[in-house]
mmCIF file of the C-alpha atoms, coordinates in Angstrom:
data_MODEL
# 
_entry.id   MODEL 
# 
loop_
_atom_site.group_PDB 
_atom_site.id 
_atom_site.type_symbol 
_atom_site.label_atom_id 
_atom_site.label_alt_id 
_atom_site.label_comp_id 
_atom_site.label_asym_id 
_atom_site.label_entity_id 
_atom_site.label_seq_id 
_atom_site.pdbx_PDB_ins_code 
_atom_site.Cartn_x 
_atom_site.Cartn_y 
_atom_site.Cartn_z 
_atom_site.occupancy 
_atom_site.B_iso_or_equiv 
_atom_site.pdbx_formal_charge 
_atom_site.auth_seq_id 
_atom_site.auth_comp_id 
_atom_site.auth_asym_id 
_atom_site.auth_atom_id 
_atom_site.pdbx_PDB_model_num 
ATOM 1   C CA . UNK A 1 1   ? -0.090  -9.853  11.627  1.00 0.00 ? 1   UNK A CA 1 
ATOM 2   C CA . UNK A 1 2   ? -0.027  -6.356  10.000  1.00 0.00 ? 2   UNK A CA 1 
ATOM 3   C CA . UNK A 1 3   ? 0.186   -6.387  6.965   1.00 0.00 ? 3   UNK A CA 1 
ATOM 4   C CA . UNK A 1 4   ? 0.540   -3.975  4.258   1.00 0.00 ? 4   UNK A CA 1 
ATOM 5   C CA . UNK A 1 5   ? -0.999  -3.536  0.751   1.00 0.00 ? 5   UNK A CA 1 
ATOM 6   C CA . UNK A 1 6   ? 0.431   -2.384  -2.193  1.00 0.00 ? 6   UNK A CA 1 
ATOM 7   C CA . UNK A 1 7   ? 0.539   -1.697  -5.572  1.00 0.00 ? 7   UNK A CA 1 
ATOM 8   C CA . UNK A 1 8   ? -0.022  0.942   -8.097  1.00 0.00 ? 8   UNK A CA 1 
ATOM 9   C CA . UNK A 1 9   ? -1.777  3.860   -7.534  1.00 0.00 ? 9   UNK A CA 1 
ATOM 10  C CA . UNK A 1 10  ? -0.712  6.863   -10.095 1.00 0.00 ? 10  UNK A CA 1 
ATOM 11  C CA . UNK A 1 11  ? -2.462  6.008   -13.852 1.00 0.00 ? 11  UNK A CA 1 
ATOM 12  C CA . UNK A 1 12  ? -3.655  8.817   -16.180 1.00 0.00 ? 12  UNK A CA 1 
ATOM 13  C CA . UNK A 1 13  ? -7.257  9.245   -15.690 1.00 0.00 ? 13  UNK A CA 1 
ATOM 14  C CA . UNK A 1 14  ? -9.269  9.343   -11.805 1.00 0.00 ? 14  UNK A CA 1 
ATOM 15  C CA . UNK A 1 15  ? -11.467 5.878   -13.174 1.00 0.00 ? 15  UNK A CA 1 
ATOM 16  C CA . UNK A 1 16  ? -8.020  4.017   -13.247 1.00 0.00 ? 16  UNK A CA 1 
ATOM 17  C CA . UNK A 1 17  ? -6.337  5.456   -10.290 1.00 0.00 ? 17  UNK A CA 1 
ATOM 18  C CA . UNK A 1 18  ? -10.102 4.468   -8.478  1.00 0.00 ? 18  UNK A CA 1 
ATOM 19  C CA . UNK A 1 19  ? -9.542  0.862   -10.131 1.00 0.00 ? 19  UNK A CA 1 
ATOM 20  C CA . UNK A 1 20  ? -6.356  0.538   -8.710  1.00 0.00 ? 20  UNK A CA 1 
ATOM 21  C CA . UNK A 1 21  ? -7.059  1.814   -4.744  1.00 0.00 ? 21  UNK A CA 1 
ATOM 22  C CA . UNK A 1 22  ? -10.215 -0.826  -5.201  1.00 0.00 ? 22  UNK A CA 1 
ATOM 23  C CA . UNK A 1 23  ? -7.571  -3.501  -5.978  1.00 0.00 ? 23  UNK A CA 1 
ATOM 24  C CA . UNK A 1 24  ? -5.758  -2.622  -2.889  1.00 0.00 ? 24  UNK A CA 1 
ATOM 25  C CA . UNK A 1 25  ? -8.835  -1.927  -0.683  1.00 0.00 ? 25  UNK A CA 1 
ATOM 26  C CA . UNK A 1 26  ? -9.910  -5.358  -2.117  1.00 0.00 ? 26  UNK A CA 1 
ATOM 27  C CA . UNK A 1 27  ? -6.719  -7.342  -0.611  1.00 0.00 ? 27  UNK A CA 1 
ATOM 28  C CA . UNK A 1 28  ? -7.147  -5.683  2.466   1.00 0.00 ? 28  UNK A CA 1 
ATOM 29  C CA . UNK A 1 29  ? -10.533 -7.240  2.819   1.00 0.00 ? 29  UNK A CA 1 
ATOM 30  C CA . UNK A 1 30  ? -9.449  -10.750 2.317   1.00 0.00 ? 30  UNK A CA 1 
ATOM 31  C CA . UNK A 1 31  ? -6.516  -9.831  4.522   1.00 0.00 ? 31  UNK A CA 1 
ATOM 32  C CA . UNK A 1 32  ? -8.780  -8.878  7.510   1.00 0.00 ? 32  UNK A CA 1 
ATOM 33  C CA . UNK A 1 33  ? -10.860 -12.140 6.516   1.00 0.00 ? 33  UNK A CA 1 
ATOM 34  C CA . UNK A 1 34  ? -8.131  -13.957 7.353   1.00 0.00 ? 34  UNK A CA 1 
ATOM 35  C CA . UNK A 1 35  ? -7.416  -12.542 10.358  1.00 0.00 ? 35  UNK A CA 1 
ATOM 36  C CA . UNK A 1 36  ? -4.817  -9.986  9.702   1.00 0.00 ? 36  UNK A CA 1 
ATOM 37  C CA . UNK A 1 37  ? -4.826  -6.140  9.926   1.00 0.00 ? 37  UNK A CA 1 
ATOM 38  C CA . UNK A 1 38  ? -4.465  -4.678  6.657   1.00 0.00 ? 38  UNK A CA 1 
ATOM 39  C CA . UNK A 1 39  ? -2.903  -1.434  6.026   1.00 0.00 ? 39  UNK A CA 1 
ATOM 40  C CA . UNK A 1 40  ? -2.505  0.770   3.027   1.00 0.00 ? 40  UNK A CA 1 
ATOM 41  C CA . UNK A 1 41  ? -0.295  3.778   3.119   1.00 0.00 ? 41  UNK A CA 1 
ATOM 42  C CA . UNK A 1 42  ? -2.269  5.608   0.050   1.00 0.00 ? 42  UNK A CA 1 
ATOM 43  C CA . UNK A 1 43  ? -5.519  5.618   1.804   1.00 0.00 ? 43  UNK A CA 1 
ATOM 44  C CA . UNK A 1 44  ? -4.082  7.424   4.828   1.00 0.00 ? 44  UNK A CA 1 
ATOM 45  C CA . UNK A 1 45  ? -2.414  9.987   2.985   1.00 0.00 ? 45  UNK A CA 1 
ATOM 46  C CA . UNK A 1 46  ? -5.193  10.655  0.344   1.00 0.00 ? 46  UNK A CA 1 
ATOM 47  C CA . UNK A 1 47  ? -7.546  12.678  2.608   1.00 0.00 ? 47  UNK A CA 1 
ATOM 48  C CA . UNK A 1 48  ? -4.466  14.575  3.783   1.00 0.00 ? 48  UNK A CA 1 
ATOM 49  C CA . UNK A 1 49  ? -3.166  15.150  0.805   1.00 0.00 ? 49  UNK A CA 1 
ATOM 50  C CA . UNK A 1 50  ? -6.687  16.514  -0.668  1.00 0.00 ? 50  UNK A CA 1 
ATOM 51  C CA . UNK A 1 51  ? -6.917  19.015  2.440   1.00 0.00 ? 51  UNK A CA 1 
ATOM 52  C CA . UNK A 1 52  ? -3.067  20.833  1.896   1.00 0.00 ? 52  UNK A CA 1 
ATOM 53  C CA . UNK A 1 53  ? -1.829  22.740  -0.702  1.00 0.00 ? 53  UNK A CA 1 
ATOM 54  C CA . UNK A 1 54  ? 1.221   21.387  -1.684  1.00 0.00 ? 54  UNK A CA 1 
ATOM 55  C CA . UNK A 1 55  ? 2.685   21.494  -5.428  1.00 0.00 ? 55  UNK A CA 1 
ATOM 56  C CA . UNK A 1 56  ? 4.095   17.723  -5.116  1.00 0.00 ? 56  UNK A CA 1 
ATOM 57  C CA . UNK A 1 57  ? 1.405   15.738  -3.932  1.00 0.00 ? 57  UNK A CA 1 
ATOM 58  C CA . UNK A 1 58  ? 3.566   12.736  -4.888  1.00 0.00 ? 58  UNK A CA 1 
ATOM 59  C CA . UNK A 1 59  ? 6.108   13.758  -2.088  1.00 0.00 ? 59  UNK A CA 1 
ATOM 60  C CA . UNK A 1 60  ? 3.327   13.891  0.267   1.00 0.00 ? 60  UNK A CA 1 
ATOM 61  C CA . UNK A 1 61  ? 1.394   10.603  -0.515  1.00 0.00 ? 61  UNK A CA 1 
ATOM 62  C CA . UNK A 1 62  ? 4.627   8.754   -0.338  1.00 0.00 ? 62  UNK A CA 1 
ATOM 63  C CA . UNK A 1 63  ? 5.680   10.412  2.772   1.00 0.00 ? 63  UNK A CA 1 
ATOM 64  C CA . UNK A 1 64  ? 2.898   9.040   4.403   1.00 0.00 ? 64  UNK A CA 1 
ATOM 65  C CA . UNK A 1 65  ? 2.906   5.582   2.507   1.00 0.00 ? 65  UNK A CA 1 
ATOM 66  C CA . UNK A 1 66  ? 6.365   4.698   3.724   1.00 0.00 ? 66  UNK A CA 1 
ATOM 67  C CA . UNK A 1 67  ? 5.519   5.863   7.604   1.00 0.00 ? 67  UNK A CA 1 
ATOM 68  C CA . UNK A 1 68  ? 2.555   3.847   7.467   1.00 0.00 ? 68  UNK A CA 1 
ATOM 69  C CA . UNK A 1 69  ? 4.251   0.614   5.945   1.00 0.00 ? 69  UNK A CA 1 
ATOM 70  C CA . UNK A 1 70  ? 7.088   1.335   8.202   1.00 0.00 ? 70  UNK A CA 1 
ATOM 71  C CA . UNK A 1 71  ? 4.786   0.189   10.872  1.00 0.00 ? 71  UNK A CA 1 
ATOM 72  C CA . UNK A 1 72  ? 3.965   -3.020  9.757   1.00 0.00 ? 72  UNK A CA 1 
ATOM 73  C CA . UNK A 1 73  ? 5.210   -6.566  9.982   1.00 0.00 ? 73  UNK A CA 1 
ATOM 74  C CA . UNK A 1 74  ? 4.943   -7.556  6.352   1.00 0.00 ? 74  UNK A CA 1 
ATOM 75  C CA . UNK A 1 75  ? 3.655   -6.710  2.891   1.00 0.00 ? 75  UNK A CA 1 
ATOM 76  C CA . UNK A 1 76  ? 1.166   -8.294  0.319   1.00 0.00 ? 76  UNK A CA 1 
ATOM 77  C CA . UNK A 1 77  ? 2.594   -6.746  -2.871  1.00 0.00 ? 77  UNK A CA 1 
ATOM 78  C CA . UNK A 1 78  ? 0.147   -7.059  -5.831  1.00 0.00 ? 78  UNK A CA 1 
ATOM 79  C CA . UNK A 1 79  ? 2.015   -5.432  -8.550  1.00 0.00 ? 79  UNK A CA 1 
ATOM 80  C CA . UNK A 1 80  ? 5.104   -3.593  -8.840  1.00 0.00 ? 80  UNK A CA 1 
ATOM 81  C CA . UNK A 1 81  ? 5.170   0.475   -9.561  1.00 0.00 ? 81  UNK A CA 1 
ATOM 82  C CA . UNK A 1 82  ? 7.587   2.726   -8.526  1.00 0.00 ? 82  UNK A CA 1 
ATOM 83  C CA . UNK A 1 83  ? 5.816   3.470   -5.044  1.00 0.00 ? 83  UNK A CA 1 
ATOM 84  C CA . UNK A 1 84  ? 5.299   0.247   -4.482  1.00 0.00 ? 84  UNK A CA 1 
ATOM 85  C CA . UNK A 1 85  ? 8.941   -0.638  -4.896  1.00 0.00 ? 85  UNK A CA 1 
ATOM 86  C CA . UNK A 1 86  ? 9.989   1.794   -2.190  1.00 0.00 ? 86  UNK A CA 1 
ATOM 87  C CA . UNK A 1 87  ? 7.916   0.070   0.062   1.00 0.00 ? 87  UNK A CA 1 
ATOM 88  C CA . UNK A 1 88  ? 8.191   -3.313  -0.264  1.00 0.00 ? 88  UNK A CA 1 
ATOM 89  C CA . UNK A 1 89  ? 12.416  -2.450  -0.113  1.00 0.00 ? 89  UNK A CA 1 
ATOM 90  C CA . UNK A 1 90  ? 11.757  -0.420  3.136   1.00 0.00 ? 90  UNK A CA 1 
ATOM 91  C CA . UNK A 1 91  ? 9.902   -4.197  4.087   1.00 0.00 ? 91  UNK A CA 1 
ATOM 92  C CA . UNK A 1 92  ? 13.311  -6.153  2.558   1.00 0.00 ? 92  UNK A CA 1 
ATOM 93  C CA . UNK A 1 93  ? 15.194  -3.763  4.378   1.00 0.00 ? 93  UNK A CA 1 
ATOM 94  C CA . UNK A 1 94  ? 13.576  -4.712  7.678   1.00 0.00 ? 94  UNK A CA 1 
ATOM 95  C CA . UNK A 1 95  ? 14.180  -8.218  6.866   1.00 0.00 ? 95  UNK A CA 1 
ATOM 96  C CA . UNK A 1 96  ? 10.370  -8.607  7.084   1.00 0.00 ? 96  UNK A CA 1 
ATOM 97  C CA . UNK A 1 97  ? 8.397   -10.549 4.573   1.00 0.00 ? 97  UNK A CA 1 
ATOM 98  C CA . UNK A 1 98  ? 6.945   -9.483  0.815   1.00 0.00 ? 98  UNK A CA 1 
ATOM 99  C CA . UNK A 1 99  ? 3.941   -11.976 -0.080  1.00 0.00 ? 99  UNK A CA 1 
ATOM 100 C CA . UNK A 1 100 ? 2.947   -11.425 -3.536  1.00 0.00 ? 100 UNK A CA 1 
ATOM 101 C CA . UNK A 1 101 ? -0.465  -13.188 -3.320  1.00 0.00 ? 101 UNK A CA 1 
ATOM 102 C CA . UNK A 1 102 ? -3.063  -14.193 -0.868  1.00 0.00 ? 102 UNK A CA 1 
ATOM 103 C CA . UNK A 1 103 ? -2.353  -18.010 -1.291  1.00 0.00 ? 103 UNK A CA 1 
ATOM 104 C CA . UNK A 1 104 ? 1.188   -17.259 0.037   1.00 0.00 ? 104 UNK A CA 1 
ATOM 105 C CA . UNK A 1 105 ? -0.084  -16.254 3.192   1.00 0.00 ? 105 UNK A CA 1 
ATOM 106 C CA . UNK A 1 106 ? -2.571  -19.336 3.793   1.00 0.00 ? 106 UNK A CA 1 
ATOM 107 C CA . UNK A 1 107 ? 0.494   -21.761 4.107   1.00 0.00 ? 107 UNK A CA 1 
# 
């Protein structure tokens, strides 16, 4: 299955928004251990983001995040931020499933 991963990304300082993509990047690995395909919508728009010029970056990673997410077939959730609200609703809104830990998807 493809899956999704997220959580919060903003924080205050570049050590805790690091801490927090490791988190995600983290689930994802267990994810793929397990056999699914892990996706995370702030780690495709990152390296975009970084290479434009644009005044609200938070626009831009979020426009990717959702497209991303849009394309999957569920989403591990691992704590709630704004962001991650909007996508796991765009997953609700599918009617797809939110997991919101690892042991719910070994049933």
């Amino acid at each position: 299955m493809i899956i999704g991963v997220a959580g919060p990304y903003s924080a205050p300082t570049a050590g805790e928004r690091q801490a927090n993509l490791d988190r995600m990047n983290e689930a994802a690995a267990r994810l793929l251990e397990m056999g699914h395909i892990p996706l995370i919508g702030v780690n495709a728009a990152l390296p975009v983001i970084a290479k434009t010029p644009l005044e609200d970056t938070y626009k831009g990673i979020m426009d990717i995040s959702l497209a991303v997410i849009d394309k999957c077939e569920a989403l591990l959730l691992l704590a709630e931020s704004p962001g991650a609200n909007r996508e796991r609703d765009l997953v609700l809104a599918k009617g797809l499933p939110v997991y919101y830990s690892l042991r719910e998807l070994l049933k």
